[in-house]
Backbone as JSON Lines, residues from 0, in Angstrom:
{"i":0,"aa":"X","n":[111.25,-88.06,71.34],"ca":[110.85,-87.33,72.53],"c":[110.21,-86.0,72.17]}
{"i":1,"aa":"X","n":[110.79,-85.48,71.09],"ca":[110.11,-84.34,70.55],"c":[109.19,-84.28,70.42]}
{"i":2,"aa":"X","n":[108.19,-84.78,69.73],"ca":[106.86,-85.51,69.28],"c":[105.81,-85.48,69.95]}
{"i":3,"aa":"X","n":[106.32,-86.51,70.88],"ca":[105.56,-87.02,72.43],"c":[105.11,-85.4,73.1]}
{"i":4,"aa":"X","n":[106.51,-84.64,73.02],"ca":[106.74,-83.17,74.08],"c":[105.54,-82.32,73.58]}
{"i":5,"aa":"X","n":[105.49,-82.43,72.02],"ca":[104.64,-81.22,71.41],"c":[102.72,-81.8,71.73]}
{"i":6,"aa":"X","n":[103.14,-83.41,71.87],"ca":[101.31,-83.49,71.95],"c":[101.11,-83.27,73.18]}
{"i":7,"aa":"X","n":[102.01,-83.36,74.59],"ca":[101.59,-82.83,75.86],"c":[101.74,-81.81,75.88]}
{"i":8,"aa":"X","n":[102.24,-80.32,75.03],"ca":[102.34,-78.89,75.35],"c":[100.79,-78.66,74.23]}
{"i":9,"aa":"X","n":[100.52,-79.26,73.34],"ca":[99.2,-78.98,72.87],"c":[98.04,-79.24,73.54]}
{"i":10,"aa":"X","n":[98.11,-80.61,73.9],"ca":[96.66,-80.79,74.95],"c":[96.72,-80.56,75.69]}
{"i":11,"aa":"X","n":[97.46,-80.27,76.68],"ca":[97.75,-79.37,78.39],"c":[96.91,-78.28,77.78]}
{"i":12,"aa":"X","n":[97.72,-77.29,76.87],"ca":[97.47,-76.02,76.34],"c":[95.78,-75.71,76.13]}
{"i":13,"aa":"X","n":[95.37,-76.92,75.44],"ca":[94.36,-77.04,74.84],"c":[93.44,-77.4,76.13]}
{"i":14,"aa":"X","n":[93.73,-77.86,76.75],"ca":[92.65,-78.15,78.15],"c":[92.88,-76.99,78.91]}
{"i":15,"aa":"X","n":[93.29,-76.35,78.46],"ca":[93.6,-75.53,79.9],"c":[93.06,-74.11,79.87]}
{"i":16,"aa":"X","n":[92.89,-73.95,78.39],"ca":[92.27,-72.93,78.05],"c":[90.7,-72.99,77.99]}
{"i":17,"aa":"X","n":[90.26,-74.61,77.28],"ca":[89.17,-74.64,77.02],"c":[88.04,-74.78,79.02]}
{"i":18,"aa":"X","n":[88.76,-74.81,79.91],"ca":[88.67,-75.43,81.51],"c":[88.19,-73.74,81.5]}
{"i":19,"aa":"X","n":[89.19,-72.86,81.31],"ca":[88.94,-71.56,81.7],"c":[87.89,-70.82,81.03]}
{"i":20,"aa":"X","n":[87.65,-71.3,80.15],"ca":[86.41,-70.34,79.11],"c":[85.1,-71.17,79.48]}
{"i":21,"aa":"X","n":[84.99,-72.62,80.03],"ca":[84.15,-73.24,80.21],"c":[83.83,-72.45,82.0]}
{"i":22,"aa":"X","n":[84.98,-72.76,82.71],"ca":[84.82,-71.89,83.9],"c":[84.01,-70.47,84.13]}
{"i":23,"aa":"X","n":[84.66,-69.83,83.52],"ca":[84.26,-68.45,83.3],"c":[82.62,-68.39,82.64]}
{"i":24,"aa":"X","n":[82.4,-68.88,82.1],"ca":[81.03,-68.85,81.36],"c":[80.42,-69.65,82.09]}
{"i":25,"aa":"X","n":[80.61,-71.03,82.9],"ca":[79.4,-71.48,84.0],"c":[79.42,-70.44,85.09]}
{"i":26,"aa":"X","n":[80.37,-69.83,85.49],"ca":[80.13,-68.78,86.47],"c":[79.59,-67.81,86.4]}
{"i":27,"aa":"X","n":[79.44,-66.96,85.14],"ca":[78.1,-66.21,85.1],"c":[77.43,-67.13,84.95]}
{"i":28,"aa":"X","n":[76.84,-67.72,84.59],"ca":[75.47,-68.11,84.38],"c":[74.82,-69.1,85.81]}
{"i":29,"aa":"X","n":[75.36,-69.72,86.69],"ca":[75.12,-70.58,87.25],"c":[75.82,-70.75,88.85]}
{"i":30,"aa":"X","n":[76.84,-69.63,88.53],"ca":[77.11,-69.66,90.26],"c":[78.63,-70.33,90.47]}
{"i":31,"aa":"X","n":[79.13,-70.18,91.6],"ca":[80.24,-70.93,92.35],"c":[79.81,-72.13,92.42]}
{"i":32,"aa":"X","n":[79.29,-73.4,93.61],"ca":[79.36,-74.38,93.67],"c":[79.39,-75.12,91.96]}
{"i":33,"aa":"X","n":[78.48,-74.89,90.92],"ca":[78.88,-75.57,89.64],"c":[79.55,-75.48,89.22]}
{"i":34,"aa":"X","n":[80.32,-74.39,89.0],"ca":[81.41,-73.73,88.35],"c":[82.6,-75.11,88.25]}
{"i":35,"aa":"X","n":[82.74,-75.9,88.77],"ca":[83.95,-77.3,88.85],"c":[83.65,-77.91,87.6]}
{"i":36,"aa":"X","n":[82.27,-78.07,86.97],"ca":[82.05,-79.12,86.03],"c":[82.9,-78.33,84.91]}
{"i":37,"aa":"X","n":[83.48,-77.31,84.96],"ca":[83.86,-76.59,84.0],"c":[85.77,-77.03,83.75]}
{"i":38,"aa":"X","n":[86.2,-77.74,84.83],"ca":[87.57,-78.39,84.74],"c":[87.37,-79.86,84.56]}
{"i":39,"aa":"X","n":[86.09,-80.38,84.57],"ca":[86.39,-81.5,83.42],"c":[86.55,-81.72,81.74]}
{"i":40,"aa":"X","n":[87.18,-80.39,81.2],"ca":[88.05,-80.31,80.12],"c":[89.58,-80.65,80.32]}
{"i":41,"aa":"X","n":[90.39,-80.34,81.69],"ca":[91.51,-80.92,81.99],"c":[91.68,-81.92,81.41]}
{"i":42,"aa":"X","n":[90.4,-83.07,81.41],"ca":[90.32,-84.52,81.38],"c":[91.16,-84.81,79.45]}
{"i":43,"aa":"X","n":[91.02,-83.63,78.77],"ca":[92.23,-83.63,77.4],"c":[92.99,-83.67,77.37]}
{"i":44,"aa":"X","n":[93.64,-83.2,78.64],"ca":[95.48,-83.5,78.97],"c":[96.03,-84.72,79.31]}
{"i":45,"aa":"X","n":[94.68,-85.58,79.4],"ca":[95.13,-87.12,79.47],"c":[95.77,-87.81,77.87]}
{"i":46,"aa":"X","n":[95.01,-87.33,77.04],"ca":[95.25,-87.34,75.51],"c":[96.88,-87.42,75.6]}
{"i":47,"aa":"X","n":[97.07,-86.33,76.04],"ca":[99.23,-86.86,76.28],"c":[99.62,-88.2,76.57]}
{"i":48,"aa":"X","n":[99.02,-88.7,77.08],"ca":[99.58,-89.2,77.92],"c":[99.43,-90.69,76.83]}
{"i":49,"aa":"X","n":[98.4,-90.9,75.61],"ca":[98.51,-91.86,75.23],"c":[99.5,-91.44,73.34]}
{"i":50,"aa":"X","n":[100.23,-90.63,73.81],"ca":[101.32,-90.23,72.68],"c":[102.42,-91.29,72.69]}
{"i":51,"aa":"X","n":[102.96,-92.05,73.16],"ca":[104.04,-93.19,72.93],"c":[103.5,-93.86,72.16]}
{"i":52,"aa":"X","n":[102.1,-94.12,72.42],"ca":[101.37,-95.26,71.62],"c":[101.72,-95.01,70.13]}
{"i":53,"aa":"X","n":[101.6,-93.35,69.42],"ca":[101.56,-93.4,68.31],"c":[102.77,-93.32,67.59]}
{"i":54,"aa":"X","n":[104.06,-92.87,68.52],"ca":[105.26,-92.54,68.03],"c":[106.14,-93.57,68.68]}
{"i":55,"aa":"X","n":[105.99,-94.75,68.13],"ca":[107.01,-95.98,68.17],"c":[108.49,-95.68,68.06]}
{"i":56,"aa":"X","n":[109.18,-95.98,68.72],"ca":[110.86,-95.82,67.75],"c":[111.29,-97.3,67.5]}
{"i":57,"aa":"X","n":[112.12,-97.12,66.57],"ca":[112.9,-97.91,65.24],"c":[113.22,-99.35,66.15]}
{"i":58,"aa":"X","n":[112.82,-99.92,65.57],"ca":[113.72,-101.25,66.65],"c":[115.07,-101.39,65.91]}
{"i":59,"aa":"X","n":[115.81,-101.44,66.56],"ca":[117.52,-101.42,65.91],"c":[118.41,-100.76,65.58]}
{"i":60,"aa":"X","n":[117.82,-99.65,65.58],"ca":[118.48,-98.3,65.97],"c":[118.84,-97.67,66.92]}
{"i":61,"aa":"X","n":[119.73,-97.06,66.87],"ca":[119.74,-96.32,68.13],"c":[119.08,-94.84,68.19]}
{"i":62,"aa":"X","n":[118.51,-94.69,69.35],"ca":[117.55,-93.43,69.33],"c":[117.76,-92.93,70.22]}
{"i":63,"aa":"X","n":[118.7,-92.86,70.91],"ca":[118.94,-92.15,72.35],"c":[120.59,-92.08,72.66]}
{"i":64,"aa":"X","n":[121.59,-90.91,72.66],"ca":[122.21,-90.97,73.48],"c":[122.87,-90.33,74.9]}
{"i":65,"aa":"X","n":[124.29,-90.3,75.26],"ca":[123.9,-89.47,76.66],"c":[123.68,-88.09,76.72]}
{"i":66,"aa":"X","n":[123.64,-87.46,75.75],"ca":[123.06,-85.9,75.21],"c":[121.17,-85.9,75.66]}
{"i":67,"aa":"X","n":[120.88,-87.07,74.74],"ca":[119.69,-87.62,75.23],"c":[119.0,-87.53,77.01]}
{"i":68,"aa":"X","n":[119.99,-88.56,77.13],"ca":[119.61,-88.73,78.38],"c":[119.87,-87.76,79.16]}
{"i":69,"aa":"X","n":[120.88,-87.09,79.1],"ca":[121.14,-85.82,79.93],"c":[119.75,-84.94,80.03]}
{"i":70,"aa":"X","n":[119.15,-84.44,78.64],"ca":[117.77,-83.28,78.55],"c":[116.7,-84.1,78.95]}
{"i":71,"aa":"X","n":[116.72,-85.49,78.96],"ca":[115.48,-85.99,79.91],"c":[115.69,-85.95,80.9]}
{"i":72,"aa":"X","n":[116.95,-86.05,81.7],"ca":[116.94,-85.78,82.91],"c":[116.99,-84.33,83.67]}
{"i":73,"aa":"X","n":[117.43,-83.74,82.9],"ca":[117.14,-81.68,83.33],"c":[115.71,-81.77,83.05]}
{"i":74,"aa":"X","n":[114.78,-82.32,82.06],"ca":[113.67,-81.86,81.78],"c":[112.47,-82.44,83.0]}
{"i":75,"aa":"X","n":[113.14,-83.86,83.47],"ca":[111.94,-84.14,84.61],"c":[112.42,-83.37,85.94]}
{"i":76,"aa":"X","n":[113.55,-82.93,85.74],"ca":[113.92,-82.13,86.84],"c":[113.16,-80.57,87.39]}
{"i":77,"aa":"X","n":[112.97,-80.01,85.76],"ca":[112.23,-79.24,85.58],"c":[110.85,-79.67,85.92]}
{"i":78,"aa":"X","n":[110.02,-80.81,85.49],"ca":[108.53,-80.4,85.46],"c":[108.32,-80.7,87.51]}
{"i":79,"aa":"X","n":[109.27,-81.71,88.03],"ca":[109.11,-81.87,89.53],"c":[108.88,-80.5,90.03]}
{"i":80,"aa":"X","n":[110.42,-79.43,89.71],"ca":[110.08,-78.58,90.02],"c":[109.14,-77.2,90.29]}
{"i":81,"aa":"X","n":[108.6,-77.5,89.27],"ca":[107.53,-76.89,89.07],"c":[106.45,-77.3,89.59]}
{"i":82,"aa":"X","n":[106.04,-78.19,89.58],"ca":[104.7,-79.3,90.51],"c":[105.54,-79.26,92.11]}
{"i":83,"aa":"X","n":[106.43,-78.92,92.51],"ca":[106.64,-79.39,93.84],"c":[106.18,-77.59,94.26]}
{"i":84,"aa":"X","n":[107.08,-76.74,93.6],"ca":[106.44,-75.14,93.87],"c":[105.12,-74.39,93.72]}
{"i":85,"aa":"X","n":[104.07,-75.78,92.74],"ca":[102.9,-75.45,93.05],"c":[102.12,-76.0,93.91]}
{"i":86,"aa":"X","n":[102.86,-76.97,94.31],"ca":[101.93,-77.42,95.41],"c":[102.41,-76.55,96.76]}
{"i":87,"aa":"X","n":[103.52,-76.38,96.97],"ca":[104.26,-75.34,97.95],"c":[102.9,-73.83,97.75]}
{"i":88,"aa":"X","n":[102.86,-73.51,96.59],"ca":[102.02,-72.08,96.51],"c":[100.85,-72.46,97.37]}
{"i":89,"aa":"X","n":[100.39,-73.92,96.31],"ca":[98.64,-73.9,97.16],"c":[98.69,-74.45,98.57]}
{"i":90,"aa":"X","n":[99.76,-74.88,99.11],"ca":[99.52,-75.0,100.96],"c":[99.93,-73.77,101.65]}
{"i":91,"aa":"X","n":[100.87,-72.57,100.97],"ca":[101.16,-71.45,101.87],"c":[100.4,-70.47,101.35]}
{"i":92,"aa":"X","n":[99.85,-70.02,100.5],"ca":[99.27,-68.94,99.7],"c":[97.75,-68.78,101.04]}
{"i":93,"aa":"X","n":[96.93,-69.79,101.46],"ca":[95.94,-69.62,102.23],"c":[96.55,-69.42,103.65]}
{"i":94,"aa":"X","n":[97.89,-69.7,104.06],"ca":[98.45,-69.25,105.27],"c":[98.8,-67.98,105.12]}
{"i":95,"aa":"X","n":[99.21,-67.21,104.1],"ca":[99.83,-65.75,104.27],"c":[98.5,-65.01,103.72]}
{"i":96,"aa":"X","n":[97.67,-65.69,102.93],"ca":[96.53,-64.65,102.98],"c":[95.14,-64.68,104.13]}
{"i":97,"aa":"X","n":[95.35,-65.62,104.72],"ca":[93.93,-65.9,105.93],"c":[94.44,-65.91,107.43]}
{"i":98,"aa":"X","n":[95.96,-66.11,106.98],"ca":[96.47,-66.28,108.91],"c":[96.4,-67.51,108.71]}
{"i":99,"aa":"X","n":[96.82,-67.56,110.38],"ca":[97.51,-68.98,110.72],"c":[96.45,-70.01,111.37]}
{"i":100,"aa":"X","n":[95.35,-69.48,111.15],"ca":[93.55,-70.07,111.2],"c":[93.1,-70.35,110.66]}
{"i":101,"aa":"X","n":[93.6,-70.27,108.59],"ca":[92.98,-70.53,107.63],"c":[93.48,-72.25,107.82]}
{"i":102,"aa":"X","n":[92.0,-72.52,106.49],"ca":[92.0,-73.87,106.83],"c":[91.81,-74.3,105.41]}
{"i":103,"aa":"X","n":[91.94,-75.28,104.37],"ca":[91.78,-75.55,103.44],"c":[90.63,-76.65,103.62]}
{"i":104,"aa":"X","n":[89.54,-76.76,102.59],"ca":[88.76,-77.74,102.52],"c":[89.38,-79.4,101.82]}
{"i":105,"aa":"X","n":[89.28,-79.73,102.1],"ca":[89.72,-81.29,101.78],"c":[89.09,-81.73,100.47]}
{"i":106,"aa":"X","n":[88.06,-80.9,99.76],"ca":[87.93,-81.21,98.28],"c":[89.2,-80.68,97.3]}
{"i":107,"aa":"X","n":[89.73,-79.98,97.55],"ca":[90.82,-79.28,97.07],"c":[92.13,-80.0,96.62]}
{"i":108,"aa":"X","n":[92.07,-81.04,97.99],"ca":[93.41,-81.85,97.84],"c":[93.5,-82.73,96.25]}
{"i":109,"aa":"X","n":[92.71,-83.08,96.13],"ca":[92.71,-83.9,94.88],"c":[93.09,-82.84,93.73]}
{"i":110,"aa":"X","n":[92.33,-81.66,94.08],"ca":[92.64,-80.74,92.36],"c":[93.76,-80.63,92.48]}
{"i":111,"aa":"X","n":[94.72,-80.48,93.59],"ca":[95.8,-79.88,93.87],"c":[96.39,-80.71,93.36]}
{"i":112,"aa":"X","n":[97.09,-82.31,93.9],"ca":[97.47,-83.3,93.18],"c":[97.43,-83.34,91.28]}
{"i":113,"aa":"X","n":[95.77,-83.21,91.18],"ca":[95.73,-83.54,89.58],"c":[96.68,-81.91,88.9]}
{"i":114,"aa":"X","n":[96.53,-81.21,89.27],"ca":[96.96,-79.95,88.61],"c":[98.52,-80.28,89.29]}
{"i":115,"aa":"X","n":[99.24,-80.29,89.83],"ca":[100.18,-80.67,89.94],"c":[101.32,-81.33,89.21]}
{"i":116,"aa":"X","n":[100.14,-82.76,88.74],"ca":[100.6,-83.62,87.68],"c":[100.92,-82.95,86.64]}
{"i":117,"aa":"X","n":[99.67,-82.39,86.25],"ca":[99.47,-81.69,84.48],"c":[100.65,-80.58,84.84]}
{"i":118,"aa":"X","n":[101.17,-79.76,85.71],"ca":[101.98,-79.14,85.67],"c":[103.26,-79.18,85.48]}
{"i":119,"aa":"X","n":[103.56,-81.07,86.01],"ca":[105.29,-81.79,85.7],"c":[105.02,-81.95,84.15]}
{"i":120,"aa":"X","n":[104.24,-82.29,83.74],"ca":[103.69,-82.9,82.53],"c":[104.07,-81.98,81.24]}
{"i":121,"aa":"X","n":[103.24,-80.71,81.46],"ca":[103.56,-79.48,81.03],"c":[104.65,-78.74,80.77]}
{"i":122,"aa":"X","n":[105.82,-78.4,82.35],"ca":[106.93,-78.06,82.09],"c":[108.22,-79.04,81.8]}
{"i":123,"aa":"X","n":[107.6,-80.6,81.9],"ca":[108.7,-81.3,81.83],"c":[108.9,-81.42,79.94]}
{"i":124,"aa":"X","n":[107.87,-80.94,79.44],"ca":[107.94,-81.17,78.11],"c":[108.21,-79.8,77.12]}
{"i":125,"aa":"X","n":[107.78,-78.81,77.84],"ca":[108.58,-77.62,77.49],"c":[109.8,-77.82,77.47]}
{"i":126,"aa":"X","n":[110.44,-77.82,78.66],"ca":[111.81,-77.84,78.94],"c":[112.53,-79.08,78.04]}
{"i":127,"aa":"X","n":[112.08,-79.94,77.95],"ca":[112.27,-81.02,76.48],"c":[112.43,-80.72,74.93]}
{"i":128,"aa":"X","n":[111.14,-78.93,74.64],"ca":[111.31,-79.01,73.34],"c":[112.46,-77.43,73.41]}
{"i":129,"aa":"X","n":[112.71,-76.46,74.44],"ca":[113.29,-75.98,74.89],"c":[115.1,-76.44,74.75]}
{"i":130,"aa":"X","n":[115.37,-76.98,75.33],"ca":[116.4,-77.59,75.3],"c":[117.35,-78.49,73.55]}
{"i":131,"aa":"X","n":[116.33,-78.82,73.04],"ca":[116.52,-79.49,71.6],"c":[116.32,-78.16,70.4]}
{"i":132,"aa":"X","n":[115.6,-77.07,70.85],"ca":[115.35,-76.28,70.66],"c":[117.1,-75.23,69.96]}
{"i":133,"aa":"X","n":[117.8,-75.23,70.94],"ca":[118.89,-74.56,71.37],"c":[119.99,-74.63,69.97]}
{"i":134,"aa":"X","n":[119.83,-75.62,69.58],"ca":[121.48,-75.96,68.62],"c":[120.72,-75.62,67.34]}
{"i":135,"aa":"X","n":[119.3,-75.35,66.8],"ca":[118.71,-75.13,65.22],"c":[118.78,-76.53,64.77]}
{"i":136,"aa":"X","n":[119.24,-76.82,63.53],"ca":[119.2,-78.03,62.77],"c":[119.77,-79.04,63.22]}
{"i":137,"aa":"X","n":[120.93,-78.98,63.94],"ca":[122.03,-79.89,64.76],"c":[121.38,-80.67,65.33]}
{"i":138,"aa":"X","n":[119.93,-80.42,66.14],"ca":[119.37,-81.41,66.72],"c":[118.39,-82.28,66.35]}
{"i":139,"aa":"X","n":[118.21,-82.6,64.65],"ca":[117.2,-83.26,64.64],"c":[117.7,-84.3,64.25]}
């Protein structure tokens, strides 16, 4: 699980920075409406997502127990939480800053969703290397 945790806190990391420097630099040069092609670097945080593929575990061993299972379960607890409070930010944040007239555009909904994801994704795997983190050598 360790493994898996560090290639989704690298390519999150790694998309997320490269989204913002790509952002920032189409926006001088080219304006608001283009400025989006600049978060199809996100599209690296998919790279996580094909990490099981490379880190097989042992057939016949045991690789998991309820210590185990316990920090996977605080840890998806964690990344929900975090994706449920950002999606909470982006539906009230335009109500307390525009009034109760503001209106969100409906292209939005989708970023909201995808950033959402990458956000369970993100803290659910922190909180994964976080947690194993805690005891030093004891836990490997």
């Amino acid at each position: 699980m360790q493994k898996i945790a560090w290639v989704f806190v690298i390519a999150i990391s790694l998309a997320v920075i490269l989204s913002a420097v790509a952002v920032s630099a189409l926006y001088a040069r080219v304006g608001m409406p283009k400025v989006s092609a600049g978060f199809a670097f996100l599209g690296i945080a998919g790279i996580g997502g094909l990490a099981p593929l490379f880190f097989k575990k042992d057939k016949g061993r045991v690789t998991s127990d309820e210590r185990d299972k316990a920090i996977e379960h605080r840890s998806a607890l964690a990344g929900f939480t975090a994706a449920y409070l950002l999606v909470g930010l982006a539906c009230m944040v335009p109500f307390f800053v525009y009034g109760p007239h503001a209106t969100v555009q409906i292209i939005w909904l989708p970023m909201i969703f995808m950033v959402a994801g990458i956000a369970h994704y993100f803290f659910y795997s922190v909180a994964i290397l976080v947690q194993y983190g805690r005891g030093g050598n004891q836990n490997e």
